[in-house]
DRENLOFI-707365 format. One line per 8 residues: number of its first residue (from 0); their letters; for each residue y, x, z of N, C-alpha, C. Coordinates in pm, whole numbers, padded with zeros to 5 digits, always signed. Layout:
BEGIN
NUM) a) Y X Z Y X Z Y X Z | ...
This chain:
BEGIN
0) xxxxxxxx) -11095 +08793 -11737 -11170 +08698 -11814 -11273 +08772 -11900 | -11407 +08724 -11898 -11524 +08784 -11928 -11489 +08823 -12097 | -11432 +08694 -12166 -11419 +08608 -12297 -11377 +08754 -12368 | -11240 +08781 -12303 -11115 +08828 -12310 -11168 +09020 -12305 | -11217 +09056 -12231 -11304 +09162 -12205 -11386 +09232 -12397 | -11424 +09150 -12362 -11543 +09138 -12506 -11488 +09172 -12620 | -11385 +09065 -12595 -11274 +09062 -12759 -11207 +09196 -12777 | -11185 +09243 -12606 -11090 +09387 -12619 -11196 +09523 -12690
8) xxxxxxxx) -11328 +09500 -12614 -11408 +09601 -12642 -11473 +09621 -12824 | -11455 +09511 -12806 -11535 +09470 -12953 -11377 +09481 -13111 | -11262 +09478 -13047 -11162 +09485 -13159 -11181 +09520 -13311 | -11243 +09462 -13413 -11252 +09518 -13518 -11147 +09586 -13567 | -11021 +09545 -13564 -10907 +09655 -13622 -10949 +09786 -13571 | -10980 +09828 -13429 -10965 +09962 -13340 -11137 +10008 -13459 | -11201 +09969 -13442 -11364 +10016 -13503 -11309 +10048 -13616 | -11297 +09914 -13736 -11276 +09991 -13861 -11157 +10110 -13893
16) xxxxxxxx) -11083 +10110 -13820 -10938 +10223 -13794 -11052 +10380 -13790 | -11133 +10361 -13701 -11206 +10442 -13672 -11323 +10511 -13768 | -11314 +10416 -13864 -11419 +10424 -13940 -11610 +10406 -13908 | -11604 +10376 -13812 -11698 +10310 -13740 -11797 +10239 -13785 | -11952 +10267 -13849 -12042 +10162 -13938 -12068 +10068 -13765 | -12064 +09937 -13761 -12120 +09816 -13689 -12201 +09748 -13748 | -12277 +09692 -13645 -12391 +09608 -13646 -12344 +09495 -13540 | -12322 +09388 -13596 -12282 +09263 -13470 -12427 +09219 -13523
24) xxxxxxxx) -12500 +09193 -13399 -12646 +09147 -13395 -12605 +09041 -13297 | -12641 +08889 -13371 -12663 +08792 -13291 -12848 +08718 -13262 | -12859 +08714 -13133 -12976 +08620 -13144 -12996 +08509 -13079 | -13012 +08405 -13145 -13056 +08231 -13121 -12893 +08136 -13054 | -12769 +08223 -13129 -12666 +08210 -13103 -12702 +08043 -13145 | -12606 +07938 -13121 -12630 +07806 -13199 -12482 +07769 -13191 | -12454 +07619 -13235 -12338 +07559 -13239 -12276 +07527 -13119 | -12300 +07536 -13033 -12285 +07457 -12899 -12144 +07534 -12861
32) xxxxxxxx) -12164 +07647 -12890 -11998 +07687 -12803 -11983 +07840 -12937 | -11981 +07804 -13053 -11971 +07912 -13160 -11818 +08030 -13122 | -11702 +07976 -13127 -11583 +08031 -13057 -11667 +08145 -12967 | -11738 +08160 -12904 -11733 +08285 -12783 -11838 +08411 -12907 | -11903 +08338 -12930 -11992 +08456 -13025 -11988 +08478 -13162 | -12052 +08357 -13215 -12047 +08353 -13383 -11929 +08348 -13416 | -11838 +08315 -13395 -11681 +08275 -13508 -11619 +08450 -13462 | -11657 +08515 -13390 -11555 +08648 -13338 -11656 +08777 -13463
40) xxxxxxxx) -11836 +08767 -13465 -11865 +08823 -13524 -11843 +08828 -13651 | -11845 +08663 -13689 -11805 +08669 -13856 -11699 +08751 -13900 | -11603 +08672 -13784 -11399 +08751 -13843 -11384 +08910 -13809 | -11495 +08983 -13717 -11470 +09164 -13707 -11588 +09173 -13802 | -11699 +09128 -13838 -11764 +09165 -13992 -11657 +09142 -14132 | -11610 +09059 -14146 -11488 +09019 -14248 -11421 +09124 -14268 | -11333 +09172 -14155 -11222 +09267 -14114 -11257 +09422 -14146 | -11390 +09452 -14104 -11410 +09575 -14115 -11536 +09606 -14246
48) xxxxxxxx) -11500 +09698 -14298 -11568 +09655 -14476 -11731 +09765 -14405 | -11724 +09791 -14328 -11847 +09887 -14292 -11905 +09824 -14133 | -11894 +09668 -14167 -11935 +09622 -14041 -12045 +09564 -14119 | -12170 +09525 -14060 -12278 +09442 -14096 -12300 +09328 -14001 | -12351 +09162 -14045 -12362 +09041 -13936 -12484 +09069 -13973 | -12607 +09026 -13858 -12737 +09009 -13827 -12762 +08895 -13732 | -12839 +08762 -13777 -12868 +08711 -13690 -13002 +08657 -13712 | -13104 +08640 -13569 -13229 +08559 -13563 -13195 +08424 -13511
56) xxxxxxxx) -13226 +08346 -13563 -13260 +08196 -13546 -13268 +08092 -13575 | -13428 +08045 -13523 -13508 +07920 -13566 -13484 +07843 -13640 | -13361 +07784 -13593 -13274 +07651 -13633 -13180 +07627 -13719 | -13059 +07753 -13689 -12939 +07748 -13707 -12905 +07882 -13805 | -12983 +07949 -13887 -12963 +08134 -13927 -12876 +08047 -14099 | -12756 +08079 -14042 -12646 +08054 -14141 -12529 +08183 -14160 | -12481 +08210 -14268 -12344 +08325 -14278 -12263 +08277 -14380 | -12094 +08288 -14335 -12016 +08233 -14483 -12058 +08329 -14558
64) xxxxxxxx) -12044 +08270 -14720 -12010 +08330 -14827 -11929 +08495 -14808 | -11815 +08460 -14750 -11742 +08571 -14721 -11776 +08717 -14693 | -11946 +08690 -14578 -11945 +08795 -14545 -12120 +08779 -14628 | -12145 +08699 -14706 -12264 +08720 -14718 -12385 +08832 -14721 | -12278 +08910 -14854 -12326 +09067 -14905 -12359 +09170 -14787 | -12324 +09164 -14667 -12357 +09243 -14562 -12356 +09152 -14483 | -12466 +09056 -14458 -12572 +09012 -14382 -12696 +09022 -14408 | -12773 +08967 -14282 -12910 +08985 -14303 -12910 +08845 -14215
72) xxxxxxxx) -13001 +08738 -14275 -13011 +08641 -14155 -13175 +08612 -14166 | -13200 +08553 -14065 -13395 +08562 -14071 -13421 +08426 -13951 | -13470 +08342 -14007 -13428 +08143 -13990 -13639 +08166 -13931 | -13608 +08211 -13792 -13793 +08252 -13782 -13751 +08232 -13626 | -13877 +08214 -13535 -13880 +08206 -13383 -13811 +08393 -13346 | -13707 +08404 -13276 -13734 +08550 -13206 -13844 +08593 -13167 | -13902 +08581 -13068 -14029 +08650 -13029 -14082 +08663 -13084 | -14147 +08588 -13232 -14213 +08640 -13313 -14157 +08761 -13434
80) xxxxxxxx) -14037 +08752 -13425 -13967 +08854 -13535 -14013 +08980 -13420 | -13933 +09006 -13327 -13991 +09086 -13208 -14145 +09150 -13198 | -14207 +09101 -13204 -14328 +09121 -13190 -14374 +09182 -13362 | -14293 +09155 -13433 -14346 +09185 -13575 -14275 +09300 -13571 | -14155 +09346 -13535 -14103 +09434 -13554 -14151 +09580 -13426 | -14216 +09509 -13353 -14259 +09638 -13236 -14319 +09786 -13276 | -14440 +09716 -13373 -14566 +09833 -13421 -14454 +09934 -13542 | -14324 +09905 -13573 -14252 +09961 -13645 -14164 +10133 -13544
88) xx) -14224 +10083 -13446 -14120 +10158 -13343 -14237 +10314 -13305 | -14350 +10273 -13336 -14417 +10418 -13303 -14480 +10504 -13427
């Protein structure tokens, strides 16, 4: 199971054990099926005190309270964050 895969690779207990800084970067994630993406990043950002949540999108760029202090959320089209962020790369 793809689901199941993800959850193994991604384990926040095994990362923060590790001491491990993360970045769970979501983009244009929405409500429609939150369980597979958003609800797993929030709870291994929660879990691990050197994890950071990041997400782009339009519609929906929300974070609990919980993990507020290490987020970054940015409520803008992707492609245009993308494109703003390119000329940063040379």
């Amino acid at each position: 199971m793809v689901e199941q895969d993800l959850a193994d690779a991604l384990n926040a207990g095994k990362l923060a054990a590790a001491g491990l800084a993360v970045l769970y970067l979501e983009l244009g994630v929405g409500m429609n099926t939150p369980g597979i993406i958003k609800y797993p990043f929030w709870k291994m950002t929660l879990e691990n005190r050197r994890a950071t949540y990041a997400c782009i999108n339009q519609e929906e760029s929300y974070v609990p309270p919980e993990i507020r202090g290490r987020s970054v959320c940015i409520a803008a089209d992707i492609g245009q964050v993308l494109e703003q962020l390119a000329p940063l790369e040379r």
